[in-house]
Structures are given as C-alpha cells and as structure tokens.
N, C-alpha and C positions, 0 to 999 in steps of 0.2 A: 503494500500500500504506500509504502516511501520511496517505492524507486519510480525514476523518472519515466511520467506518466500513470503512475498510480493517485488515485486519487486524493489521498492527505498530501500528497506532492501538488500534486495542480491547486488545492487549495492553500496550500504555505507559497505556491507563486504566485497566486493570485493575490495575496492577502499584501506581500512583499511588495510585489508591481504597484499595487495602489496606494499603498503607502510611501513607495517612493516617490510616486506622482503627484500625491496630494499631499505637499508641505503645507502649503497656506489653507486647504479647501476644508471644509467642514466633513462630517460625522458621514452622511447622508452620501457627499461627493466619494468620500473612500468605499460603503458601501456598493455605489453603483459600481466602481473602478474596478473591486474585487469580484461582482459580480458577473461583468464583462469581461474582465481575464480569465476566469472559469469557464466561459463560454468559450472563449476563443481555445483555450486548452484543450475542451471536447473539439474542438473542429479543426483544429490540426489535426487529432488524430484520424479523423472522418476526411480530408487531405493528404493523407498516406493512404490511405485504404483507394481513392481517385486515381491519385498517379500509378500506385503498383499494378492498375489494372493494365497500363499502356508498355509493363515489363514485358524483355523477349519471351521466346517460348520456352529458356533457360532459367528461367526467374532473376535475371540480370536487368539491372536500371539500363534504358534508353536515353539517350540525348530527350526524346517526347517525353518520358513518365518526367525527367529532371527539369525539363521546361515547366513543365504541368504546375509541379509538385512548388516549386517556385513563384510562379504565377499566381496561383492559389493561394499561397502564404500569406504573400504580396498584399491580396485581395481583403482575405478573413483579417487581416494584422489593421489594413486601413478602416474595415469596418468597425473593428474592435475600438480604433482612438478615435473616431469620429463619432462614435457612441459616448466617451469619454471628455467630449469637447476634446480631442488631444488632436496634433496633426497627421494626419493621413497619408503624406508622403513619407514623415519620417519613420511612421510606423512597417509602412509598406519596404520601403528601403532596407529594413532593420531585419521583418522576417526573412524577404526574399535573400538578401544577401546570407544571411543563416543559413540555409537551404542550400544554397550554390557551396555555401565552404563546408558544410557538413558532407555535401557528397563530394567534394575534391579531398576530405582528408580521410586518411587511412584510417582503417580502426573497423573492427566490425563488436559493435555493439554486446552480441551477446556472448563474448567473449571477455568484456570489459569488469572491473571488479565495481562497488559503489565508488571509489574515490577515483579510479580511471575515467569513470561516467563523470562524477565531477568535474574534475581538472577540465577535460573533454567539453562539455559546458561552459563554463570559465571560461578557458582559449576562443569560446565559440563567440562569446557576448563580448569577449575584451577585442577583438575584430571587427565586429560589428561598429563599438563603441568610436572603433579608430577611424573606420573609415565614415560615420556618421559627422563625426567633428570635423575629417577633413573635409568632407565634400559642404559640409554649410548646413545640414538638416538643422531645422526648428528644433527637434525637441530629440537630442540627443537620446533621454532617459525611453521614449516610447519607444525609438527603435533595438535598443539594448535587450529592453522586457518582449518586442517580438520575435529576437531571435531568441529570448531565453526559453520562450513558449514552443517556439519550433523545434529545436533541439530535444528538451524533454518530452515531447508529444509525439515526434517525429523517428529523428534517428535516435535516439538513447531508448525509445521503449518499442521499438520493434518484437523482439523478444517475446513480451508479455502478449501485446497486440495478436501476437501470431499463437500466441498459445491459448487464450481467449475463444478466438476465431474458429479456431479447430473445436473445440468446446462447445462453442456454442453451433456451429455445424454437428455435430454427432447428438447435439441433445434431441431428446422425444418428446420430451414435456416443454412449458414453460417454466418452471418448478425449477429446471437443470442450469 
C-alpha cells in the first residue's frame, strides 16, 4: 500500500503536492489541491494501461505507446492545475517530460528495491525541476509534482499494476 502507486502512497503525494502548492491559500484550497492530485494519481495509472495497448506484439514500448503515454500525461497533469487555479503549461511540461526521461532511463522497475524506486523518483523530479526553471515555466512547483505523479503511477508501479490486472482478469465474482 506504500509502494509507488499504492494507495497511502498517492494519498501522502497528494496530501504533499498540495501542500507544497498552497503556502499562502486557505484550508478549503489545500483540500481541493489534495483532492485533485489523487485524481490525477488514478489517471496516470488509467494512462499506462492506454499507451501499453499500442506495445509490439513482444510487449516492448513503441516510439506510439511512448508518444501516447507522454501526451496523455501532458494532458491529465494540465487538467489537474487548471482545476487547481495552477498553470497548465507548467504542469503539462512537468509530466510529459517525466514520461520521456523515465522511458530513456534504464532501470526496470520491478527489479528495483523501495529506496532504488526512491532515489529513481528523486532523479526523476530533480530533472524535471531543472529543466522547468531553465526553460521559464510559471510554476516550477506544478510541474515537479506532475512528474512526481507520473513516475509513481506510471513506471515505479508497473509491477503491482500488472499483478492487479491479472487478478482481476481470473476473478469470477465481484467479491474477488
């Protein structure tokens, strides 16, 4: 339930993101914040499940599932801060670029231990962050928290996702 993408994880990101967002904003604005980061949480992962359908007949990532998968991030991240009052480019910038670096860097996930997945994270948001401040983005902090969303929703909880999947494909009841 605390590994990335388990759900006390998407709720201590959420809770985090909005907190970090709302220095000055009232009770109400961090609610909504945490609230919409938990949605977006779910919908990364509901954006890995999109692009792996455009995977080869090898279950290998496409240049398509990788555009996809990016695009989409892109899309759900701008939704997310524009729900937020927050800006929409930077948000968009933040996940998509996540996305792009997570599939150029090595690492296969469920091979990873908790603090590999960390660090792995980390490296992923402190990229983000760099290239967020150099390019000019409004709001550094939104695009930070979309790739931190991506990465935990995304590539860090493949694993679980897929073991899930399978689960709930073999189930016969709703109950399962």
């Amino acid at each position: 339930l605390w590994q990335p993408g388990g759900t006390y994880r998407q709720i201590a990101t959420a809770l985090t993101a909005a907190a970090g967002g709302n220095v000055t904003g009232g009770t109400s604005q961090l609610i909504q914040g945490a609230a919409v980061n938990y949605i977006q949480s779910l919908g990364a992962t509901e954006v890995r499940h999109i692009a792996d359908t455009l995977k080869d007949k090898n279950g290998n990532n496409t240049p398509a599932s990788e555009s996809v998968r990016a695009a989409l991030h892109g899309l759900l991240a701008c939704a997310g801060a524009t729900a937020q009052g927050s800006d929409c480019g930077s948000a968009a910038l933040g996940a998509s670029a996540g996305s792009v670096i997570n599939s150029i860097m090595a690492g296969d996930p469920k091979s990873m231990s908790a603090e590999q997945k960390e660090n792995r994270k980390n490296l992923a948001a402190s990229l983000v962050t760099g290239i967020a401040a150099t390019t000019g983005a409004d709001n550094i902090a939104a695009a930070t928290n979309a790739a931190v969303i991506e990465t935990e929703n995304n590539f860090l909880n493949k694993g679980e996702i897929d073991k899930k999947m399978t689960r709930l494909s073999k189930a016969e009841t709703n109950e399962q």
